[in-house]
C-alpha positions in Angstrom: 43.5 131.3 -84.3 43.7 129.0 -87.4 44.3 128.9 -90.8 48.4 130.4 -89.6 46.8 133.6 -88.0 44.2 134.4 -91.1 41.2 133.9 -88.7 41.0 134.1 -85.0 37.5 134.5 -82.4 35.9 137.6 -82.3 34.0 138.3 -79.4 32.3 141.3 -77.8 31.7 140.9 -74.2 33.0 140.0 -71.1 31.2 136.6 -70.6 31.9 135.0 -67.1 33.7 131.3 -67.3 34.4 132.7 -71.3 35.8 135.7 -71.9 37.7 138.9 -70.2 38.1 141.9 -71.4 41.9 142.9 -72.6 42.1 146.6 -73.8 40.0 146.9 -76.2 39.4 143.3 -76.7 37.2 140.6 -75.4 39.6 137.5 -75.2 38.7 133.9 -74.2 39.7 133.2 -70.7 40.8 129.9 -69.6 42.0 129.6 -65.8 43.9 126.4 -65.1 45.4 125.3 -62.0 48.0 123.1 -61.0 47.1 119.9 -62.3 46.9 118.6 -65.7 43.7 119.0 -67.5 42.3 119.1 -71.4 40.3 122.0 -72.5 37.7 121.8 -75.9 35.7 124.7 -76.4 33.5 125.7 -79.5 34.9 127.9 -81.4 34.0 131.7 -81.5 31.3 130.3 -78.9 31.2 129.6 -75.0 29.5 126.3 -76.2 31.4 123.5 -74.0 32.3 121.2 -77.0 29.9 118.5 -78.6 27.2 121.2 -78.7 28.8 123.4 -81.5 26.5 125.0 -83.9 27.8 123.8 -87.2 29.7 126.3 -89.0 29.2 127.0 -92.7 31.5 128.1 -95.0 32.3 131.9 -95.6 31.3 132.8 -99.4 29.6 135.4 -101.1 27.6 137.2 -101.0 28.9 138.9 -97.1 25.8 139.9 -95.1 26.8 138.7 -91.6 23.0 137.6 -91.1 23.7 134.0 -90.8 24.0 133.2 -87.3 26.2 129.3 -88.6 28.7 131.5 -90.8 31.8 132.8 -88.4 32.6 136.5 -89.8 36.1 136.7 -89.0 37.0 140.5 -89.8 41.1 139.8 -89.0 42.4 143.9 -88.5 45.9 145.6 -89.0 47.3 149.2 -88.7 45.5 150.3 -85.8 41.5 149.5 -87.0 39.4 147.3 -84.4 36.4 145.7 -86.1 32.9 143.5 -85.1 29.9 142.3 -86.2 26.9 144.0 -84.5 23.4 145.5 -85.1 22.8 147.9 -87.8 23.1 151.0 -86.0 20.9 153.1 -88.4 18.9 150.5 -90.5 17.6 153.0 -92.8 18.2 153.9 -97.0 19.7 150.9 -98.8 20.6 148.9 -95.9 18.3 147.9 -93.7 19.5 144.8 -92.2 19.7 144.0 -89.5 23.2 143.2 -88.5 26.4 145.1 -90.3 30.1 145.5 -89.7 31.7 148.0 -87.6 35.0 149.4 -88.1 36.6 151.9 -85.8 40.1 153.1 -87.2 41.1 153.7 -83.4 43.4 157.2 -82.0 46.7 157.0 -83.9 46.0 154.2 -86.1 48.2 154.3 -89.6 46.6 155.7 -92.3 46.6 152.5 -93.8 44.5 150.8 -91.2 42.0 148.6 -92.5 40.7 144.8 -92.2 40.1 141.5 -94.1 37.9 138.4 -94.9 39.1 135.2 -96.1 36.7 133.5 -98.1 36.2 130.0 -98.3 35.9 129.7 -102.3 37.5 132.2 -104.5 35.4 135.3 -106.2 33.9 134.4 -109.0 34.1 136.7 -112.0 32.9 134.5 -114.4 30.1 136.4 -115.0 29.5 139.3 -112.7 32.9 141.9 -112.5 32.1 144.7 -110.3 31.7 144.2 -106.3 29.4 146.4 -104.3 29.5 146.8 -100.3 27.2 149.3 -99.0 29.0 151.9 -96.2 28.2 154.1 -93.5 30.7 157.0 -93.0 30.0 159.8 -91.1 31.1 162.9 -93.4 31.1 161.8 -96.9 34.1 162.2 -99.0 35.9 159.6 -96.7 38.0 157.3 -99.5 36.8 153.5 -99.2 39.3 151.1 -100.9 38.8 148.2 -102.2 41.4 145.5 -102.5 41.3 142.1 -103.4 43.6 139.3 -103.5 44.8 135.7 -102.9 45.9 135.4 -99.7 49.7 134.1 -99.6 50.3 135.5 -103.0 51.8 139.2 -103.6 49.3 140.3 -107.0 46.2 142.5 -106.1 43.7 144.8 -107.5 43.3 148.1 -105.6 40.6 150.7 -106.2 39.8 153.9 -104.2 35.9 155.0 -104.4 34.8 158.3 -102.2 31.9 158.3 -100.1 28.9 160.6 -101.1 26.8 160.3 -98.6 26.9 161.9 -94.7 25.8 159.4 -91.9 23.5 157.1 -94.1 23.7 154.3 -95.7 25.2 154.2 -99.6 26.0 151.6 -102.2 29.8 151.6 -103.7 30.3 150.0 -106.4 34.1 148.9 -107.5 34.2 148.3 -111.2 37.3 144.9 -112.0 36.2 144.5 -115.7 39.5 145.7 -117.0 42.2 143.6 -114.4 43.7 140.2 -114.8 40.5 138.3 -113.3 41.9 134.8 -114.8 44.0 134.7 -111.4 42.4 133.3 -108.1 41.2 136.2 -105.2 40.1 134.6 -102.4 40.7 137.9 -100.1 38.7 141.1 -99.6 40.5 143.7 -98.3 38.9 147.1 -97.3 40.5 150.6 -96.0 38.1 152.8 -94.4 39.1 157.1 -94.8 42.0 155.9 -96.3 45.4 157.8 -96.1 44.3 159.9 -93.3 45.4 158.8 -89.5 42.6 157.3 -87.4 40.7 159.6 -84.5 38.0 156.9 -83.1 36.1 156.9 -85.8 33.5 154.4 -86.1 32.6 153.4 -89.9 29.8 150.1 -91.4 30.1 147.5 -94.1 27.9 145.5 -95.4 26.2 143.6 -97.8 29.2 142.5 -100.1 28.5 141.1 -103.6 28.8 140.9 -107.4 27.0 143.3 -109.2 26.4 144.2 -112.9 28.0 147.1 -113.8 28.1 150.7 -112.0 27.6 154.1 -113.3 30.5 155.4 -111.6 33.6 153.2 -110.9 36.2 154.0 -108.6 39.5 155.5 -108.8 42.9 153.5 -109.4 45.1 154.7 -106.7 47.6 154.6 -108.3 46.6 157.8 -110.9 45.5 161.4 -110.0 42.2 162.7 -111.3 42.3 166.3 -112.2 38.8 166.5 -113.1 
């Protein structure tokens, strides 16, 4: 891990020499024996050190198509997610690598995961975020949070699905918060208030947008419409 926990490696598969599998987790394995020894490794990579691929900084927009960029997805409550191929590149996605998140068996209803990004959002300009999703029902609530990470303000926003396995765009409308304040941390909560069963849901494609026809619901009021 670095950055005090914020990001740690991701991998996928049980690589001989490089990773095991732990759970539900692909860990990195390093077996040492008695004597004393030094270990550098690439990270995120089974690269022996001093053939690292550069990494880039994380920024906006998220795609996870650039192979130099480290798309470190950190979970909580119960949700297990990775970067892998678009499983259904059709409608307005189709890329050809997303985010999966699975809110696992008896995950918290608050289950979810998070980016860190490099350089703060900038709403300068452009106030409403977008991330296309793949749920498998529609009507699932996506929220939408974003903050500084190490500081206790955030903006929360609920937006239900509308779309049943396919691709759709949701658009999160931030024109009326306190944007003077620095959000360096995107935050999103997949079926949100409802306990996890396996489900497996996408992300992708996260970015400033002008503004939406339909913004999303404060979650913090009741719409009786």
């Amino acid at each position: 891990t670095v950055n005090g926990w914020n990001a740690q490696e991701g991998f996928n598969e049980a690589i001989e020499g490089c990773t095991a599998q732990n759970g539900e987790n692909f860990d990195r394995q390093v077996v040492v024996g008695a004597e004393a020894m030094e270990l550098s490794y690439c990270w995120n990579s089974c690269e022996a050190a001093g053939s690292c691929t550069p990494v880039e900084p994380v920024l906006m927009p998220i795609d996870h198509e650039n192979e130099n960029v480290s798309y470190f997805w950190n979970d909580f409550g119960g949700a297990f997610t990775t970067v892998i191929a678009n499983p259904d590149a059709s409608g307005v996605n189709t890329s050809a690598t997303v985010a999966q998140s699975i809110k696992t068996a008896g995950s918290e209803t608050w289950a979810g995961t998070f980016i860190v990004l490099d350089e703060p959002l900038d709403f300068s300009t452009l106030t409403n975020l977008a991330v296309d999703v793949w749920t498998p029902d529609g009507g699932e609530l996506v929220n939408l949070k974003v903050e500084k990470e190490g500081e206790s303000y955030a903006i929360e926003i609920n937006q239900p699905t509308t779309v049943a396995a396919g691709w759709e765009t949701l658009t999160y409308d931030l024109s009326d918060q306190d944007l003077s304040l620095v959000y360096n941390k995107i935050v999103l909560f997949f079926d949100f208030e409802v306990a996890g069963d396996d489900t497996a849901y996408y992300f992708d494609n996260i970015r400033l947008v002008e503004a939406a026809t339909t913004p999303g619901i404060d979650p913090g009021c009741e719409d009786f419409e």
